[in-house]
ROSE-700066 format. One record per residue: chain; x, y, z of N, C-alpha, C in turn. Coordinates in pm, 1 decimal, m for minus. Layout:
<sites>
- A,X,Y,Z,X,Y,Z,X,Y,Z
...
</sites>
This chain:
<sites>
- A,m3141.0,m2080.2,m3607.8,m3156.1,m1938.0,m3585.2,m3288.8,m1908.3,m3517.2
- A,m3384.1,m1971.4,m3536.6,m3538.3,m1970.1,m3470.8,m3500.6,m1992.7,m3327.2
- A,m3416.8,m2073.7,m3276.8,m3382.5,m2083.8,m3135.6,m3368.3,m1972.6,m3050.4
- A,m3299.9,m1886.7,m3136.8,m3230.0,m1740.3,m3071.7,m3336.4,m1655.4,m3059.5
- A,m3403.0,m1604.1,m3189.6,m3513.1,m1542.7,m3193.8,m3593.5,m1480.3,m3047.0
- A,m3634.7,m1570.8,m2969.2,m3686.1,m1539.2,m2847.6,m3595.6,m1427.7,m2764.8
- A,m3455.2,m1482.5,m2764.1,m3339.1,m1416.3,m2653.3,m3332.3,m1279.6,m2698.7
- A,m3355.9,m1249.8,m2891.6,m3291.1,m1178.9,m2962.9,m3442.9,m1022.0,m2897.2
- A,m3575.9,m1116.7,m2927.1,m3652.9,m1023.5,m2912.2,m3628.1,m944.7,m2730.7
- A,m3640.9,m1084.0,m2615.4,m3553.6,m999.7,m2519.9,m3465.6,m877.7,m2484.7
- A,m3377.6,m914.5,m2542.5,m3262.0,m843.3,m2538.9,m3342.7,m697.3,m2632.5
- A,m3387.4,m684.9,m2745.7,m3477.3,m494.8,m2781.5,m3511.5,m523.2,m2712.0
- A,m3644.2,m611.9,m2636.9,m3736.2,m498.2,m2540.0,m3644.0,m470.3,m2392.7
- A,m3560.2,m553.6,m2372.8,m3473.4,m467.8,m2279.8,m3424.6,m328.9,m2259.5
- A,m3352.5,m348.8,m2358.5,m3293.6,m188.9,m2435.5,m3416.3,m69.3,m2482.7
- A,m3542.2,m148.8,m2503.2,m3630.9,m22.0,m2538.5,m3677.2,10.3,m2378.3
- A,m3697.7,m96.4,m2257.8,m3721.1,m10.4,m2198.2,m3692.6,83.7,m2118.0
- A,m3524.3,30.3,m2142.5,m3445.6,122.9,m2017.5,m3456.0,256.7,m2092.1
- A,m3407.0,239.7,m2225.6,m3433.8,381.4,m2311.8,m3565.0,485.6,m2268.8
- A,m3618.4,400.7,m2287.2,m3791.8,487.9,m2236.0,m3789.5,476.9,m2109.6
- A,m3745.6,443.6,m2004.8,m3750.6,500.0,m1888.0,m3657.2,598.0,m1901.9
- A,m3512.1,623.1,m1938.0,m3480.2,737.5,m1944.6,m3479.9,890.8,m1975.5
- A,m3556.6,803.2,m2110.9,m3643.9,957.4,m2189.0,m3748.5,1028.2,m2104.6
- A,m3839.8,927.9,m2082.4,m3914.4,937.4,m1979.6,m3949.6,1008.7,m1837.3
- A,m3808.2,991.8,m1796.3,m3786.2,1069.6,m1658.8,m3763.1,1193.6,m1678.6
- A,m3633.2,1234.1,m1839.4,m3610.5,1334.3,m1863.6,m3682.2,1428.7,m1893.6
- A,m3809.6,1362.8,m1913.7,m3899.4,1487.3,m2010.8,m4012.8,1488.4,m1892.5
- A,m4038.8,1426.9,m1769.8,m4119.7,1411.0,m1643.3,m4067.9,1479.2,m1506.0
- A,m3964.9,1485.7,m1564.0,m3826.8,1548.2,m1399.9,m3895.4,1703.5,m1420.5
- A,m3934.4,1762.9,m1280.0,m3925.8,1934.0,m1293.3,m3799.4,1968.8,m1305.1
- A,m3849.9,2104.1,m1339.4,m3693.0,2176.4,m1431.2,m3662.2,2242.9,m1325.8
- A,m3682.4,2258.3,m1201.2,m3658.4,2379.9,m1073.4,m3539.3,2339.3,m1046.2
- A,m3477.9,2441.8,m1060.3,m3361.0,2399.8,m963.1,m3399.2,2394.8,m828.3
- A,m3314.7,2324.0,m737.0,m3326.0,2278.8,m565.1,m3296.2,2450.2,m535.3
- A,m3395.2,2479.5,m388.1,m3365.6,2602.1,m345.1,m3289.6,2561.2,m226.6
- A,m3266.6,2676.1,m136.0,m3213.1,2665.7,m23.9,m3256.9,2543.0,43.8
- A,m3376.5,2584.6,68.7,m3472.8,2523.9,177.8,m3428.5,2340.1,154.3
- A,m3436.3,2308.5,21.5,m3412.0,2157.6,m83.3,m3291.2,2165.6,m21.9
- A,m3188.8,2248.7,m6.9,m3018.3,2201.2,m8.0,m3018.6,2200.1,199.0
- A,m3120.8,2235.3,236.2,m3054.7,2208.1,409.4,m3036.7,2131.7,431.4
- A,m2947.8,2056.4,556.7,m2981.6,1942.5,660.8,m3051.9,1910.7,629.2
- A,m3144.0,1801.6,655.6,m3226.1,1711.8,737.7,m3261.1,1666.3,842.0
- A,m3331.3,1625.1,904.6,m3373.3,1589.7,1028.9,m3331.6,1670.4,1120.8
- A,m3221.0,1690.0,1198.1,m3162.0,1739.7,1327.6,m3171.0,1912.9,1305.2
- A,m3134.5,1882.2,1172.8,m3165.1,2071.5,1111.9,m2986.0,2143.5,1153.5
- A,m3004.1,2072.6,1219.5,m2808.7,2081.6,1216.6,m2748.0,2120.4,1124.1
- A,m2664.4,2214.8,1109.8,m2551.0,2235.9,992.1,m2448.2,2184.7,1018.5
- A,m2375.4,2078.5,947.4,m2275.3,2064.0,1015.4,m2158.5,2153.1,977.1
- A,m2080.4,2089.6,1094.4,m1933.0,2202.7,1100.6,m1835.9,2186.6,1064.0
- A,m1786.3,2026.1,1059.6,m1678.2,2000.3,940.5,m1715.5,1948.0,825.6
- A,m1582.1,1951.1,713.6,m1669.0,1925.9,603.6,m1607.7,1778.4,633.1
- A,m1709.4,1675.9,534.1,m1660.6,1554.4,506.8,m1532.2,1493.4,535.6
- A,m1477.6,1389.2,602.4,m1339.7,1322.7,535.9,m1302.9,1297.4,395.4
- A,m1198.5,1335.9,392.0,m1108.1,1336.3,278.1,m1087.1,1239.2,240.4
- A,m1043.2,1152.7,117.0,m999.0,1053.3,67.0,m879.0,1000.7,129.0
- A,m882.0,841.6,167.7,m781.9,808.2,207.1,m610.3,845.7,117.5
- A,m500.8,862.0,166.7,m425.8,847.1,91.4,m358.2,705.1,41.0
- A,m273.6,756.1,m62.3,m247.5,551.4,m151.9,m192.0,521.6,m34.5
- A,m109.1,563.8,51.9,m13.0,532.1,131.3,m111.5,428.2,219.3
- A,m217.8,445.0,241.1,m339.4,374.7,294.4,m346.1,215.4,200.6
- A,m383.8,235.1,132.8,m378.2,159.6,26.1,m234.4,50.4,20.2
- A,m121.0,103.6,m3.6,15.2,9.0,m14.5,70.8,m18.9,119.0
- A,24.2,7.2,271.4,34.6,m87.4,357.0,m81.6,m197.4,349.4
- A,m205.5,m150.6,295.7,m273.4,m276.8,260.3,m281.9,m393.8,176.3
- A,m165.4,m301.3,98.0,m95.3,m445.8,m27.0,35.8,m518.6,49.3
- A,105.7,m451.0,138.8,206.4,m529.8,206.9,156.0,m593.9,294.4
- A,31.8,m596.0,375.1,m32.0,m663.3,458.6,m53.4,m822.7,415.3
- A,m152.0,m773.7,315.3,m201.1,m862.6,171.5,m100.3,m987.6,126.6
- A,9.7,m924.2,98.4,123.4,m1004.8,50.7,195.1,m1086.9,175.3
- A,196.0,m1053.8,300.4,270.0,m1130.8,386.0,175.2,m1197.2,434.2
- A,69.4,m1166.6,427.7,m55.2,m1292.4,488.1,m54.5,m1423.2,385.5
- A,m97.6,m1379.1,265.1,m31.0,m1466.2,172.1,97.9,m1577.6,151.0
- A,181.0,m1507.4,194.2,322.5,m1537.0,187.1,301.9,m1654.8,319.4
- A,228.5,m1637.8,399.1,219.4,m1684.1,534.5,134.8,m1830.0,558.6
- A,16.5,m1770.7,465.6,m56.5,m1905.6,398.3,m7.3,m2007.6,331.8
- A,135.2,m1986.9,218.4,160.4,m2062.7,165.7,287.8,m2177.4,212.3
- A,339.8,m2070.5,334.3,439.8,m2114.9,421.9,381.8,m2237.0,474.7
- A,274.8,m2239.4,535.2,236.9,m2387.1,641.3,236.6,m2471.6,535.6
- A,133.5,m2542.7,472.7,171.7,m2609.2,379.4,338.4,m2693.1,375.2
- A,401.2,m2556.1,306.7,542.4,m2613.0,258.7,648.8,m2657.3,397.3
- A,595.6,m2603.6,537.4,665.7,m2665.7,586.0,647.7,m2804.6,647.3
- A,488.4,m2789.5,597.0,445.7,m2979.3,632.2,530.2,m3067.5,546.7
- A,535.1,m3035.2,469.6,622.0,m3112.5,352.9,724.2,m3101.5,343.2
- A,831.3,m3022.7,389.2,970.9,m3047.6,410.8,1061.6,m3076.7,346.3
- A,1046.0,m3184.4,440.9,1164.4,m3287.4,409.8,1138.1,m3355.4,284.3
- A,968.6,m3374.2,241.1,997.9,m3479.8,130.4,1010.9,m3376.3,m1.2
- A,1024.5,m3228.8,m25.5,1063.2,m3178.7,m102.1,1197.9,m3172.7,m161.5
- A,1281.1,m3134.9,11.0,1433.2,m3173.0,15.0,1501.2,m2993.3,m44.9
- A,1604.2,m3038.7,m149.6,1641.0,m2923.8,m184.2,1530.8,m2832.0,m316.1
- A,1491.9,m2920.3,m369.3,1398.3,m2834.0,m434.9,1320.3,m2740.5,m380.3
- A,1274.6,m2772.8,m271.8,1171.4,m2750.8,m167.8,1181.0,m2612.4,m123.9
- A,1326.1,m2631.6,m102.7,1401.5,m2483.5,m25.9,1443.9,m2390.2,m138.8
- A,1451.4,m2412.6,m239.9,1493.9,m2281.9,m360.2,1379.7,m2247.5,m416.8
- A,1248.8,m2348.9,m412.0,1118.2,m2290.4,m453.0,1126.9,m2180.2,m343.3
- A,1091.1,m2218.7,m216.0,1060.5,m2101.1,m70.9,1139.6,m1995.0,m115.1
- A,1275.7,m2020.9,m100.4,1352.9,m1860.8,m146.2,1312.4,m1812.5,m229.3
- A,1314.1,m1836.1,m396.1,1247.5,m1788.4,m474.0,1125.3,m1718.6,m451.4
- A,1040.3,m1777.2,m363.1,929.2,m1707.0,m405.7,933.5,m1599.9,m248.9
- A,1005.4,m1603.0,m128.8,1029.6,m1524.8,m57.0,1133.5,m1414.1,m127.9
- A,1189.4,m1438.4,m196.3,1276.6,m1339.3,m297.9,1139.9,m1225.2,m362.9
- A,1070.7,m1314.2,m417.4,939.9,m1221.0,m488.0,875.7,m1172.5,m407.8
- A,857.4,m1193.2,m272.9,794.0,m1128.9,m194.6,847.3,m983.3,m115.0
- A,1018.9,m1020.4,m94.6,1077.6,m947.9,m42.9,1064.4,m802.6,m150.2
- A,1113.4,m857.1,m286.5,1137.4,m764.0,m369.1,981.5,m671.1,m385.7
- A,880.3,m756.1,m380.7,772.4,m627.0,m364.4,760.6,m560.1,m252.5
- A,768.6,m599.7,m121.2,809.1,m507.8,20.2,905.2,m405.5,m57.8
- A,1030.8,m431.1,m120.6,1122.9,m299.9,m143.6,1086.0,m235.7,m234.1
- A,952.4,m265.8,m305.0,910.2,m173.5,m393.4,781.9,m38.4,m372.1
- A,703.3,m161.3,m255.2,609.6,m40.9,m168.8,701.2,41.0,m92.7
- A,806.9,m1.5,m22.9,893.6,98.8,79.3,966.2,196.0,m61.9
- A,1007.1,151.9,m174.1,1072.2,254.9,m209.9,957.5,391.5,m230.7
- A,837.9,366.1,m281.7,745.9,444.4,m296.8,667.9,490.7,m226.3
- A,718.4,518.4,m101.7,690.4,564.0,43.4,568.5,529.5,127.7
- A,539.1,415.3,71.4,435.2,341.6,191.1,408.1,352.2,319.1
- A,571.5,312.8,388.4,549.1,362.7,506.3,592.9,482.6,574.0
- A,586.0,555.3,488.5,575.4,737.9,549.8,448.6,806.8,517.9
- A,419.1,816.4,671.9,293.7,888.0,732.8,299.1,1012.4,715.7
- A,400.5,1086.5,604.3,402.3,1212.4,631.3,445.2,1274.2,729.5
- A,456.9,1411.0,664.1,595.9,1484.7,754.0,660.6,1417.9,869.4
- A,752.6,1426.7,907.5,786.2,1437.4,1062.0,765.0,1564.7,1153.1
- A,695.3,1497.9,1281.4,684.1,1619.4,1343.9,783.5,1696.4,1417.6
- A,807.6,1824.4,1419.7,884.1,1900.9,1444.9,844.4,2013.6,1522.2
- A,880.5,2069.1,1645.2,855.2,2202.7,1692.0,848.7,2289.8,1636.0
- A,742.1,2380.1,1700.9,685.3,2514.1,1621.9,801.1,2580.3,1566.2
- A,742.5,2619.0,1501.1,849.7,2745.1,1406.2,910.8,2817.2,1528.8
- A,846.0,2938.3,1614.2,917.2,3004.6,1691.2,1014.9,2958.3,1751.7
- A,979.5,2831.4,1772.6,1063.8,2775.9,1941.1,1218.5,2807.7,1890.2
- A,1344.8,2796.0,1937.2,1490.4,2811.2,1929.8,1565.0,2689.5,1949.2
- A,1631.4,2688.0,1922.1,1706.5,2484.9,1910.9,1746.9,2504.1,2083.0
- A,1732.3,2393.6,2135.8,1759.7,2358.6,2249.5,1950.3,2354.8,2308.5
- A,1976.8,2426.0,2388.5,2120.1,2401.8,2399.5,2139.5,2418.6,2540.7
- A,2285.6,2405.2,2606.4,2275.4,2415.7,2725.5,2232.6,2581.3,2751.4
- A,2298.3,2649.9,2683.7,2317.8,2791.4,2718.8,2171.7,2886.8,2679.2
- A,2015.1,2788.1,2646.8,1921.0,2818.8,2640.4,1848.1,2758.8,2780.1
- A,1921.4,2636.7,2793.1,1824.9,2591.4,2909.5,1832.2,2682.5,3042.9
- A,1958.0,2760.7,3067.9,2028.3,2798.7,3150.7,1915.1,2946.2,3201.9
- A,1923.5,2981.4,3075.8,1885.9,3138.7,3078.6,1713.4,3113.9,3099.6
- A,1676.6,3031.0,3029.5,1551.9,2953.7,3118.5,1519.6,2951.6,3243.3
- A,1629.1,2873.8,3301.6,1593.0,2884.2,3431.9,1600.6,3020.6,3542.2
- A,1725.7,3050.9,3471.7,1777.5,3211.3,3577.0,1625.6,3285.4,3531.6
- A,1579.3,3338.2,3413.7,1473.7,3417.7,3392.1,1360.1,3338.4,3464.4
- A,1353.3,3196.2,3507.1,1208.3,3146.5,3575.4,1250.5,3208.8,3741.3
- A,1363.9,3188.8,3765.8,1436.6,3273.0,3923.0,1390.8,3347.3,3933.9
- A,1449.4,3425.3,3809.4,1442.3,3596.8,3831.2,1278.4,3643.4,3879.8
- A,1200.4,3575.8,3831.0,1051.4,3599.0,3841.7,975.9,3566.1,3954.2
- A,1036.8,3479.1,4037.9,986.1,3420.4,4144.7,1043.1,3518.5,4238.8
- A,1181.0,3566.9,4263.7,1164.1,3625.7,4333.7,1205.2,3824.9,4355.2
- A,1171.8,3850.0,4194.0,1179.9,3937.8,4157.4,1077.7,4001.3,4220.0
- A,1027.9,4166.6,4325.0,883.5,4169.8,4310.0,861.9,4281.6,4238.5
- A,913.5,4310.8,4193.1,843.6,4423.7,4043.8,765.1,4361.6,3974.0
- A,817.3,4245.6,3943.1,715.2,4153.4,3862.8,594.3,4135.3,3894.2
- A,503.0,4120.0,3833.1,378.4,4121.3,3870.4,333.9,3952.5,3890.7
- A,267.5,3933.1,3981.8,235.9,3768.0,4041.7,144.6,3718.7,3918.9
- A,85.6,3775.3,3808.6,m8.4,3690.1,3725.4,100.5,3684.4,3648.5
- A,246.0,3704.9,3593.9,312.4,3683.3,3508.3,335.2,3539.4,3506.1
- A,324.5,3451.3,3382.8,363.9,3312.9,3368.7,446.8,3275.6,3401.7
- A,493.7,3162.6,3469.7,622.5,3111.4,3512.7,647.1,2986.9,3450.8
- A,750.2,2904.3,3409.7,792.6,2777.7,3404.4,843.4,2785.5,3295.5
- A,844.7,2642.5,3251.4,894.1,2640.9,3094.0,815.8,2712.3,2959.6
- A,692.9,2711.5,3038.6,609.9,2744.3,2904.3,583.8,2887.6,2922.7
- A,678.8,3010.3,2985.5,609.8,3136.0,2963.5,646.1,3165.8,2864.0
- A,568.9,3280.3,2791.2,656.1,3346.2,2663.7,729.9,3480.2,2694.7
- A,863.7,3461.7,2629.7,962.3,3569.3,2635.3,948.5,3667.9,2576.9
</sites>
């Protein structure tokens, strides 16, 4: 027990001094709160204009576990195909097997939407579903404008005027 003794005294004055540095700071720290002036920028004096990036989403995360897993899967492949033949059939129901375990976690990140990036994109709300009998009236109203002259020449023309 005299052996320990040394480690034992270590180990309090460890603990006493982190303690007393903590107390320490607490009762040494000013009590001010930070003013404006404390919360600006720095250096450039710049405010900036966006806020921070956001946290990645998991979806970030579980293509990096399917990545993970087929690199893996990929590593263990060379190997086994140096060896082959002298495995034989064992050789080949180990590989499936464990390409079975691999597959089955791919269908478990895809069931839990890994690889959906979110929404699909879709045309604005206003726009009108595309048909022949929209494209049509499209064009006659881009006619009508060109060589209409009531119309006034700064009026928009093409696909993109608004109706």
């Amino acid at each position: 027990m005299a052996d320990y003794l040394p480690i034992l005294i270590l180990i309090i004055l460890g603990f006493l001094f982190a303690s007393l540095s903590f107390i320490a700071s607490a009762l040494l720290a000013p009590k001010k709160r930070p003013t404006s002036a404390k919360i600006a920028p720095y250096e450039c004096g710049i405010v900036p204009g966006i806020d921070p990036p956001t946290r990645f989403p998991v979806r970030f995360y579980l293509v990096a576990m399917i990545f993970i897993i087929f690199d893996i899967e990929v590593v263990f492949l060379y190997p086994w195909a140096v060896i082959f033949r002298q495995l034989r059939s064992f050789g080949l129901v180990e590989v499936l097997v464990f390409a079975a375990v691999v597959f089955v976690s791919l269908l478990f990140l895809v069931s839990n939407g890994a690889l959906n990036w979110g929404p699909s994109k879709r045309l604005a709300g206003g726009m009108p579903s595309r048909t022949s009998d929209s494209t049509i009236g499209r064009i006659s109203s881009t006619a009508a404008v060109a060589t209409d002259p009531t119309i006034p020449s700064s009026a928009p023309a093409g696909p993109g005027r608004a109706a």
